[in-house]
C-alpha positions as CSV (number, residue, x, y, z in Angstrom):
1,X,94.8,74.0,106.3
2,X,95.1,75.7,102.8
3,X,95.9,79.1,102.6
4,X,93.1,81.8,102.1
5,X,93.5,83.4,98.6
6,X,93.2,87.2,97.9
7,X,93.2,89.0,94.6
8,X,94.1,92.8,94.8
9,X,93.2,94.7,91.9
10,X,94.6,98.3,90.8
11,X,94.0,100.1,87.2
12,X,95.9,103.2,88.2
13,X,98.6,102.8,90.9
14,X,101.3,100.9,90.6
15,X,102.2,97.3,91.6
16,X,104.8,98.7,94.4
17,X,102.7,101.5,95.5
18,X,103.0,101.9,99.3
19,X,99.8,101.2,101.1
20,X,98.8,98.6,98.7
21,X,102.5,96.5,98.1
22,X,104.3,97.4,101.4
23,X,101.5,97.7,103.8
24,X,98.8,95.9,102.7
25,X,99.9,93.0,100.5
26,X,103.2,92.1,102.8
27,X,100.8,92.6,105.9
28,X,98.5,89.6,104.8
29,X,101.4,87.6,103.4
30,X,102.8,87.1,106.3
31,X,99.8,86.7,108.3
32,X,99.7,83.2,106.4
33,X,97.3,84.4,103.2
34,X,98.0,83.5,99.4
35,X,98.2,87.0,97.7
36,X,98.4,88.2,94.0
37,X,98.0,91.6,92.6
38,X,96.9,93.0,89.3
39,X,98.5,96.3,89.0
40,X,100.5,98.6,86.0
41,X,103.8,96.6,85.9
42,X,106.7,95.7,83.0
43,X,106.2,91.6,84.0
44,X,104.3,89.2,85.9
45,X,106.6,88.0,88.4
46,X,106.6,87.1,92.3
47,X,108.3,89.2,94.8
48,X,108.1,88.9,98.2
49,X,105.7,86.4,98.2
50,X,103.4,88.4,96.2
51,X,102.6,87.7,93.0
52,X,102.3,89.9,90.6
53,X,100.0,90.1,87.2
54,X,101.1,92.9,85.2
55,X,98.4,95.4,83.8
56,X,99.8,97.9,81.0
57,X,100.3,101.2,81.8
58,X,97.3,103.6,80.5
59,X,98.5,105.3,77.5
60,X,96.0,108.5,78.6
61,X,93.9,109.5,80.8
62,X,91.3,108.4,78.6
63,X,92.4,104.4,77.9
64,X,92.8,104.5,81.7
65,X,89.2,104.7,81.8
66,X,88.9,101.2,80.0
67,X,91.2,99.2,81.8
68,X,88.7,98.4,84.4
69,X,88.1,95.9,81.2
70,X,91.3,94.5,81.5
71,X,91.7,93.9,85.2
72,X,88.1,91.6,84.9
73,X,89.6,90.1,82.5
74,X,92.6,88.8,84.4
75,X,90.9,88.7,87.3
76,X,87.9,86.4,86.7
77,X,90.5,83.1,85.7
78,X,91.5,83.5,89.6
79,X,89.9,81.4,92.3
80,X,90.1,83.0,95.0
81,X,88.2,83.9,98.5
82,X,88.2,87.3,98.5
83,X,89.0,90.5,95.7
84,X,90.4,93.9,97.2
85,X,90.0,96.6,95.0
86,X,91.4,100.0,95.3
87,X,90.1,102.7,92.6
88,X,86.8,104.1,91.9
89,X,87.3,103.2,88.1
90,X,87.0,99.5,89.2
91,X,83.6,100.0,90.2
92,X,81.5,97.9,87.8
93,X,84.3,95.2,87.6
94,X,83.6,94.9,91.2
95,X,79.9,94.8,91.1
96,X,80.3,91.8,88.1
97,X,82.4,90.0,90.8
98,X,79.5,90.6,93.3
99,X,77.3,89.3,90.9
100,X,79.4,85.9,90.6
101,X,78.9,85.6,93.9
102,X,82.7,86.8,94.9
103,X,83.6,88.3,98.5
104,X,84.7,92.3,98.0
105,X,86.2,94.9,99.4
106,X,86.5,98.5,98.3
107,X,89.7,100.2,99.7
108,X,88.6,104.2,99.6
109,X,91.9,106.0,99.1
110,X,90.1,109.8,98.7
111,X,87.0,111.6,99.0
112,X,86.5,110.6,95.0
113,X,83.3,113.4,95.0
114,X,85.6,116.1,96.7
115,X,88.4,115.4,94.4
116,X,86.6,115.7,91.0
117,X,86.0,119.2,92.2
118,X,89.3,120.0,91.8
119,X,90.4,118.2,88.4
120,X,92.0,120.4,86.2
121,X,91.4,118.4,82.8
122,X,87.3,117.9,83.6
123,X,86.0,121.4,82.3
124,X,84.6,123.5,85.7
125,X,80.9,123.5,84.0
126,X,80.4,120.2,84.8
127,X,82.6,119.2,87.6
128,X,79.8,119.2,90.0
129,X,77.2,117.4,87.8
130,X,80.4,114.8,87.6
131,X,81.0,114.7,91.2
132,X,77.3,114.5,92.1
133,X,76.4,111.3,89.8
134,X,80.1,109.6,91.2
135,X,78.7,110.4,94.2
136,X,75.6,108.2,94.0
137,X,77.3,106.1,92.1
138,X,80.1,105.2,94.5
139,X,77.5,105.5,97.8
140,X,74.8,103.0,95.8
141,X,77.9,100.3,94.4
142,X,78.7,99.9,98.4
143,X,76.2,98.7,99.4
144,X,76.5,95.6,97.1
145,X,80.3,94.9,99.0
146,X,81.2,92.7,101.7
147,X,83.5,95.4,103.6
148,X,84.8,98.9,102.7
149,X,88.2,100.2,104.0
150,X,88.5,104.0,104.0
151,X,91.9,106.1,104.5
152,X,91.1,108.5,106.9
153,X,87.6,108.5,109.2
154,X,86.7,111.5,107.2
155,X,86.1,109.8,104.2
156,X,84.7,106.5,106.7
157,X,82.1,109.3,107.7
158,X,80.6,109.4,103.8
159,X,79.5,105.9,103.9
160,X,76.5,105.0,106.1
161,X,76.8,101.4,106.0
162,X,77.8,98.4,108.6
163,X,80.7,96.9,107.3
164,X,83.0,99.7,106.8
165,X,86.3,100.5,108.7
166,X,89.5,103.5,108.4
167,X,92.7,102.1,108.1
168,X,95.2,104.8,108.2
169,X,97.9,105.6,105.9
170,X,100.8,105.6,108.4
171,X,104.3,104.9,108.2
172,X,105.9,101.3,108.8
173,X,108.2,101.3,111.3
174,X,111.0,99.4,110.9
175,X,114.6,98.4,112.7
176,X,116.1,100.6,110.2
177,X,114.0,103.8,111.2
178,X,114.4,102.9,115.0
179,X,118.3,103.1,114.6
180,X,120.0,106.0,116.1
181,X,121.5,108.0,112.8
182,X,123.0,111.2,112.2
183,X,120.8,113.8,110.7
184,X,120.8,116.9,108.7
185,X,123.0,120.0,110.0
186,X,119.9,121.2,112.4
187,X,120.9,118.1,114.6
188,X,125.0,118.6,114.1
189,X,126.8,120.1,117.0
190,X,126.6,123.8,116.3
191,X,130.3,125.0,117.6
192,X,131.2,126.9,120.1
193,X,130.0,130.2,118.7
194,X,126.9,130.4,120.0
195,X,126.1,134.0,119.0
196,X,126.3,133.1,115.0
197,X,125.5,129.5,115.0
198,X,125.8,129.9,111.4
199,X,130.0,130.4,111.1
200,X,130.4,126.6,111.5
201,X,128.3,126.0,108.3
202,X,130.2,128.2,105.5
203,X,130.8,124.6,103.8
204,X,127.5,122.8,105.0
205,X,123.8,123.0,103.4
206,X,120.4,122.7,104.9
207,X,118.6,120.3,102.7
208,X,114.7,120.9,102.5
209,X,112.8,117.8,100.8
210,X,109.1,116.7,99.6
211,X,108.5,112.9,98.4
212,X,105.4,112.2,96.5
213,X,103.6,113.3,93.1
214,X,105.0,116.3,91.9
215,X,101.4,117.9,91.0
216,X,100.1,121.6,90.9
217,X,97.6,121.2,94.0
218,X,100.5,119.9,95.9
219,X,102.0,123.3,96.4
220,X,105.4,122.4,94.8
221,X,105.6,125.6,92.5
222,X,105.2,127.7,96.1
223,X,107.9,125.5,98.0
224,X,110.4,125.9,94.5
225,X,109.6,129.7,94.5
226,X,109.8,130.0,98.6
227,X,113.7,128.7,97.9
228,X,114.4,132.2,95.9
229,X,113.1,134.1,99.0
230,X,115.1,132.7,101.9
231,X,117.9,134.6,103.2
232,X,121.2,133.6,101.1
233,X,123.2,133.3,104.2
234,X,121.5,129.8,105.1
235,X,122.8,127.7,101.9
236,X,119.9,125.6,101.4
237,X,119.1,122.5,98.5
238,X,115.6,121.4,98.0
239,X,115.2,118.0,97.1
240,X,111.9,116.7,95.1
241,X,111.5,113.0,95.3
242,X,109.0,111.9,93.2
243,X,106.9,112.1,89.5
244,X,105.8,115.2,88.0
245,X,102.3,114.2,86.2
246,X,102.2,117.1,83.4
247,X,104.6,117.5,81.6
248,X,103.6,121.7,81.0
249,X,103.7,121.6,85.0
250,X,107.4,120.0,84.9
251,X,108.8,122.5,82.9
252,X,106.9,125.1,84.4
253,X,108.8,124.6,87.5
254,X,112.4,124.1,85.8
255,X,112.0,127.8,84.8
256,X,111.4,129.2,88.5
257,X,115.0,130.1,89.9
258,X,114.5,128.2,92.7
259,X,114.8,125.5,90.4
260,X,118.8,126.1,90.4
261,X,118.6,125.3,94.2
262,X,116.3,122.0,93.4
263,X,117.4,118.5,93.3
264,X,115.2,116.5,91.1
265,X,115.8,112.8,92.0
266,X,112.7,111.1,90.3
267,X,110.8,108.5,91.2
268,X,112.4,106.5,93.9
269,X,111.6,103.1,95.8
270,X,109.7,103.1,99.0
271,X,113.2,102.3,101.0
272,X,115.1,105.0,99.1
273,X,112.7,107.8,100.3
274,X,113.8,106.7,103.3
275,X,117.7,107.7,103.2
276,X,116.8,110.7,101.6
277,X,114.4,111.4,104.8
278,X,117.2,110.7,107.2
279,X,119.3,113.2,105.7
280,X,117.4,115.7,105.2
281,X,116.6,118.7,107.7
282,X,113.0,120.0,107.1
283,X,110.1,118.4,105.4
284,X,107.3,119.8,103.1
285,X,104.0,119.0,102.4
286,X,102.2,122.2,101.6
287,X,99.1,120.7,100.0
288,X,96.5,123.4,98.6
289,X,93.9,124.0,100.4
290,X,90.9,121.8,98.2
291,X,87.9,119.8,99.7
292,X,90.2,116.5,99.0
293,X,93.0,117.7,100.9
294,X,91.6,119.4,104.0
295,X,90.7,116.1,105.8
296,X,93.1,114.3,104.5
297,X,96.0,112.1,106.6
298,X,99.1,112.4,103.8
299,X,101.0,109.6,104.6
300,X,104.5,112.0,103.6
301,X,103.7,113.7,106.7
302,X,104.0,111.1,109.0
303,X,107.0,109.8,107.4
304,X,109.0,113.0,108.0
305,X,108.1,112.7,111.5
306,X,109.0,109.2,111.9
307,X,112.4,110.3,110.4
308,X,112.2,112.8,113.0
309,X,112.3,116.0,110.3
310,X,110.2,118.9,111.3
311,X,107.5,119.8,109.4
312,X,106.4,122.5,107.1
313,X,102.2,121.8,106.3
314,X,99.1,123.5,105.4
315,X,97.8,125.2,108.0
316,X,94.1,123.0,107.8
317,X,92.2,122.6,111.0
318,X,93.1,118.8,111.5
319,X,96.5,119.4,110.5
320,X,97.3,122.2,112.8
321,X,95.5,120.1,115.1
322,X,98.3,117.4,114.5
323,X,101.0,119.5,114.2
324,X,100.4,121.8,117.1
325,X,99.7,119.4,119.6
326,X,102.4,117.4,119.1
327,X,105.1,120.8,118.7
328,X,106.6,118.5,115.6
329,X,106.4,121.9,113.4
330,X,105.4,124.4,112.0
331,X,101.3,125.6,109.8
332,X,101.5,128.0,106.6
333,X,99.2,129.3,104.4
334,X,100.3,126.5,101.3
335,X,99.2,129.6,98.7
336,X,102.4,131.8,100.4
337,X,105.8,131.5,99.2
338,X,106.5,134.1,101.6
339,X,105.1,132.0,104.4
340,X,107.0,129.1,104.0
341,X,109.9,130.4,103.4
342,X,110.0,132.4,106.7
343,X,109.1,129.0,108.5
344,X,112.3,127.5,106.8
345,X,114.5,130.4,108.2
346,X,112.7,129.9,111.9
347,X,114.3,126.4,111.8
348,X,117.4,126.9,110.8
349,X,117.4,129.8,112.9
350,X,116.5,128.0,116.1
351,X,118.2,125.0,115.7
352,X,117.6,123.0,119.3
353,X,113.4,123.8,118.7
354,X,113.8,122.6,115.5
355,X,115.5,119.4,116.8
356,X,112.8,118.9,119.6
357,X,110.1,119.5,117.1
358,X,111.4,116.2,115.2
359,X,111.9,114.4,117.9
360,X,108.4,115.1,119.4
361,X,107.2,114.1,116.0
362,X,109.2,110.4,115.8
363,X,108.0,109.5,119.2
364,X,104.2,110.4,118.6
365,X,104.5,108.1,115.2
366,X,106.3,105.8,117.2
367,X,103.8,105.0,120.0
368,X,100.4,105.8,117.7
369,X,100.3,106.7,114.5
370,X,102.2,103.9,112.5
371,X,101.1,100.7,110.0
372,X,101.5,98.1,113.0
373,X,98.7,99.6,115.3
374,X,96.7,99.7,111.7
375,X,97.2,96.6,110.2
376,X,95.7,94.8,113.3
377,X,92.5,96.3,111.9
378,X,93.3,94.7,107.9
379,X,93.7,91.2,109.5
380,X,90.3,91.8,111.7
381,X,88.5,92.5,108.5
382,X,90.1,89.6,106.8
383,X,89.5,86.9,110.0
384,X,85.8,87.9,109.1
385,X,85.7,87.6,106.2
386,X,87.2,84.2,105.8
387,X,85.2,82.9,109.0
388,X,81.9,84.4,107.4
């Protein structure tokens, strides 16, 4: 039989991006379908089986507005059974494709209404007249699609149609992340000093880390300026993994004097996070508390607890929730530099709770909230699909 064909289509994230390259795309690959994404990349070129179209890189916020042009453009020459489409900007490219008679599906990363409440560069006057009319917008294009995949069942929970399902955001899992490796000095042997733990690491440093976008609502400014606060006797390094999306916001945070304990790596591929994550002792993701963020499963959160890193989160209901029942770390109020830095001196502090905490966190990942439980669903809504 020929292979089924599927066109993926991004404007604004790029051609590697996690869930849509490494999860998604490699998932249906090599379930036996015929994939090809049109997403910001240098070159068209095939890897992994995927092919890639490459869409130029918005030069502002505003051009990225117009590309939804330029993806129908490339899109429409390709035969294909079904299109998968992942931003809200793609909207009326996808209803022309319904109009051709096309199969679609609308992957909902975010709560889009929720999140244009909180965009700094739309003027607060009108951010809920915005949100409102995207709102109806996105709810009344929907109905027009085949299926729609949503992130988290919070955002599943906006759409009051048949056809839609949550697939989750969680971590691959991999032989490399199932290997036994040494981590960060929490898990070291501590001496036989018990009383002052801390003697046997005059030459060691704790290394604190976040991976993903380097944005304002993210909390890194509190995590930078929580490094200034913690006692000097723990010698810490905080390590930033990721893109800063304002440029005022970058060098806002190269002034703080945390900033001389801060590593600034960049952006990094999906398998270099990884080392980073395995070597690191404590993991952030200290979100601010905004209507997008509250229900939202970040996918850096289960990462550092499939690395078996203890966690540092906003304290949100579902969160705590997570983090609590599991004992894989510790809740803060995101807006408290205070807060979090105290949390980072309870770990290093107490060492073996610290350890359990990441190894509670690795095993829950492990056994329930990882991409091979998920991407069962992905090739269930594809079988149908195809068979329909």
């Amino acid at each position: 039989m020929p292979r089924k064909k599927i066109c993926i289509l991004t404007s604004v994230h790029p051609a590697f991006d996690v869930r849509i390259f490494h999860k998604e795309a490699k998932t249906l690959v090599n379930a036996g379908y015929e994939v090809t994404i049109i997403a910001q990349y240098v070159r068209n070129e095939t890897v992994d089986g995927i092919k890639i179209i490459a869409l130029p890189k918005p030069r502002n916020r505003f051009c990225r507005f117009f590309s939804t042009f330029k993806v129908l453009k490339l899109a429409l020459p390709i035969k294909v059974e079904i299109y998968h489409f992942h931003d809200p900007e793609l909207l009326p490219a996808a209803l022309v494709l319904k109009l051709l008679g096309k199969k679609v599906i609308y992957d909902v990363h975010e709560d889009v209404p929720k999140s244009i409440l909180s965009r700094d560069w739309l003027p607060k006057i009108i951010r809920k007249p915005v949100s409102i009319l995207v709102n109806c917008f996105e709810k009344l294009s929907a109905l027009r699609f085949d299926y729609l995949i949503t992130a988290t069942p919070s955002i599943k929970n906006n759409f009051k149609i048949h056809k839609v399902i949550d697939i989750k955001n969680y971590p691959i899992i991999n032989s490399t992340l199932l290997k036994n490796k040494s981590r960060g000095l929490i898990y070291q042997a501590h001496g036989s000093d018990k009383s002052d733990p801390y003697k046997v690491r005059t030459k060691g440093c704790y290394t604190l880390i976040y991976a993903g976008g380097l944005e304002r609502n993210r909390g890194i400014k509190e995590i930078i300026q929580a490094t200034e606060l913690i006692n000097p006797k723990y010698r810490i390094k905080l390590v930033l993994a990721g893109e800063f999306t304002n440029n005022n916001f970058q060098e806002e945070c190269q002034n703080l004097e945390g900033w001389k304990k801060t590593e600034f790596l960049g952006w990094l591929k999906y398998e270099e996070v990884f080392d980073y994550l395995l070597n690191a002792d404590i993991g952030f993701v200290c979100f601010y508390p905004e209507p997008n963020h509250i229900e939202a499963l970040p996918n850096k959160l289960f990462e550092y607890m499939v690395a078996g890193l203890p966690v540092i989160a906003s304290n949100f209901s579902l969160w705590k929730e997570i983090i609590e029942e599991n004992r894989c770390g510790i809740t803060v109020n995101s807006l408290s530099p205070q807060e979090i830095a105290k949390a980072v001196e309870y770990l290093i502090a107490h060492p073996e709770e610290a350890k359990k905490m990441g190894e509670n966190g690795r095993k829950v990942v492990i056994e329930k909230h990882n991409w091979e439980i998920e991407s069962k669903k992905l090739l269930k809504v594809y079988r149908e699909l195809c068979a329909g």
